[in-house]
Residue, then its C-alpha position, 0 to 999 in steps of 0.5 A: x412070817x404069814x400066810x400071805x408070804x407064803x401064798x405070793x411064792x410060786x412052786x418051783x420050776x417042775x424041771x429038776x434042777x441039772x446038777x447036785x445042790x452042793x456043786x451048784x452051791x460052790x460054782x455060785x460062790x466061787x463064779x460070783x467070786x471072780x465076777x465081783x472082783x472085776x466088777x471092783x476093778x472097772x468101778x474104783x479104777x473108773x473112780x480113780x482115773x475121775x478122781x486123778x484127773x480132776x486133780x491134775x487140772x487143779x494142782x497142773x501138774x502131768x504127773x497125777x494125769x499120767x496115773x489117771x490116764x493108767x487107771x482108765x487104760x484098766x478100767x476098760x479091760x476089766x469092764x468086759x471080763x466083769x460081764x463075761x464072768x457075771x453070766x455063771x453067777x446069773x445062771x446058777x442064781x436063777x435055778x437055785x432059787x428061781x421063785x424068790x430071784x424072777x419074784x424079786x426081779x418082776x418087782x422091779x422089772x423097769x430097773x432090771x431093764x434098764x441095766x442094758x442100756x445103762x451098761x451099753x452107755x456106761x461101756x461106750x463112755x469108758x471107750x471114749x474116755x479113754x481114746x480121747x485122752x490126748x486129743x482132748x488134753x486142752x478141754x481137760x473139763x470136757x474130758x473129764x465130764x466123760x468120765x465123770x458120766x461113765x462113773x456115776x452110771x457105774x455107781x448105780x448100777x450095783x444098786x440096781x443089783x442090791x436091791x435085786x438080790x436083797x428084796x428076794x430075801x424078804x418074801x413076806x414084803x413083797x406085796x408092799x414095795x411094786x417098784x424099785x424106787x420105793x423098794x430102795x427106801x423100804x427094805x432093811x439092808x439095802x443101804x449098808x449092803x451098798x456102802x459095804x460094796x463101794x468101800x470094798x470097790x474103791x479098796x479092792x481098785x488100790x490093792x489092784x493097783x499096788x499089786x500090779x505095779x509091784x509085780x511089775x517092778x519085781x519083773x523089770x527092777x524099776x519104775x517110772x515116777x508116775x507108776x511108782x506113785x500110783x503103786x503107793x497111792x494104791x496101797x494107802x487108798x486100801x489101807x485106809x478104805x479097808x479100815x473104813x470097811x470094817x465099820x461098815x460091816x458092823x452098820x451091815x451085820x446089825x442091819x440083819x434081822x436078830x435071828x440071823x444077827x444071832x447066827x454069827x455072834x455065837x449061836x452058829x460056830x460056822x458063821x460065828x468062826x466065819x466072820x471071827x477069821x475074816x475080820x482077824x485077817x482083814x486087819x492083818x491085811x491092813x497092816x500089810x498095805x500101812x507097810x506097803x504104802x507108808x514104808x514101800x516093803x517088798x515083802x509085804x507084796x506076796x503076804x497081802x496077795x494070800x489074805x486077800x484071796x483069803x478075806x475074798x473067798x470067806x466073804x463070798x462063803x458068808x454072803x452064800x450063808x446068809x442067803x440061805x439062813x434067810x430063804x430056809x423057813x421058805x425052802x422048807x415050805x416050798x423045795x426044789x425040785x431035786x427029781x423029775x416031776x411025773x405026770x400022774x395023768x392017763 
């Protein structure tokens, strides 16, 4: 760390911060917690809807339409809860850690606002997509072009918000990368911190699945053949991406500085215990989707609900952890202001 890291951060924001340090810690994990599980929902159903399409028109048969089509249908509602629940997180962010979030956000000004118009795009094409469904069933290639759009800019937009909030953590860097292109090829984490994301969208999306249309058969005693389907389908995709998960979180552990690396394999047991619990349970979780999807087990449907919202609300707890284990050295050398600020002026 040098001296220059410390003289590009600015004092803090003379009005104290309106609310106590701890309450803002837990409504920050707990509101990004219920934001970014909506924004999981719109990005894999949107996938899944493409993907399910796509496969429709290959093999010709309506049964992989009919589960694409019920994946747009959701992907469109929870796009507008994702943004409505992103608006607390955005705040509580924002005068928790005002000089290191607005510092980062300056420096790749044009991407952040670009985020509207992006997101505007990407909402309008999603309504299309899903209202055009049958009208444009014999310009399938057409249709799907659509949605194929809506999912790319989906796609990038959480880069957008990585690069964001990783560059923040690295305040000694921030007089070498002045954009968000070259942000995204300079600083560590970014690219582990997005293939963590996506493997947890795309699996968190079939846990939804599997979810709702297990509900649903538990409240009606039955299914139709395309949901039934979907239902199970979901259930193999978190399976298998969640596996896949668990490698990416060791790409995405070792990619953190030693010091910080340290912290969770033994030299902190808060974090060390963090991350040894949501592993044991992440597995526990895939053996509970393996039984769902390969064996329809009803019973596995209320245990997988309880360890997702437990694997859920630990990783939330350790991303709170590791953002404060990096911006501490900082914090030290240039507090929050806690208390008002008088003016020692006449």
């Amino acid at each position: 760390m040098n001296y220059l890291s410390f003289a590009l951060i600015s004092s803090d924001n003379p009005l104290p911060i309106p609310a106590p340090i701890g309450l803002l810690e837990i409504l920050i994990v707990v509101t990004f917690i219920f934001h970014i599980i909506f924004v999981n929902f719109t990005i894999s159903l949107t996938a899944g809807a493409v993907g399910l399409e796509i496969t429709s028109m290959i093999k010709k048969n309506s049964l992989f339409d009919k589960m694409a089509q019920i994946c747009s249908f959701h992907a469109s509602i929870h796009k507008s809860i994702a943004v409505v629940l992103g608006v607390g997180p955005l705040l509580i962010v924002s005068v928790l850690y005002t000089q290191y979030f607005y510092s980062s956000t300056i420096l790749i000004g044009k991407a952040w606002m670009s985020l509207l118009i992006l997101l505007i795009t990407a909402f309008l094409l999603l309504y299309i997509y899903k209202f055009t469904w049958d009208k444009y069933q014999t310009k399938k290639l057409f249709h799907i072009s659509i949605g194929l759009l809506a999912m790319l800019i989906l796609f990038f937009v959480p880069l957008i918000f990585i690069v964001n909030v990783t560059s923040m953590l690295y305040p000694d860097r921030w007089g070498e990368a002045n954009s968000f292109f070259e942000s995204i090829v300079y600083y560590p984490q970014i690219w582990q911190r997005y293939l963590h994301f996506m493997l947890a969208s795309l699996a968190t999306g079939g846990f939804y699945m599997f979810v709702y249309f297990a509900y649903q058969k538990r409240k009606q005693n039955r299914l139709e053949e395309h949901e039934q389907s979907l239902k199970l389908l979901g259930a193999k995709i978190g399976f298998w991406i969640t596996i896949v998960q668990l490698v990416a979180g060791f790409l995405l552990l070792f990619s953190f500085d030693t010091n910080i690396r340290m912290l969770y394999l033994g030299e902190d047991l808060l974090l060390t215990s963090l991350l040894i619990i949501s592993i044991v349970l992440t597995v526990i979780l895939c053996m509970l989707l393996y039984a769902a999807g390969y064996k329809d087990s009803a019973s596995s449907f209320l245990a997988s609900i309880i360890v997702f919202i437990c694997v859920i609300g630990i990783m939330g707890w350790m991303r709170h952890e590791l953002r404060e284990a990096y911006l501490s050295p900082y914090l030290d050398e240039h507090p929050r202001t806690e208390e008002r600020i008088e003016s020692t002026s006449e």
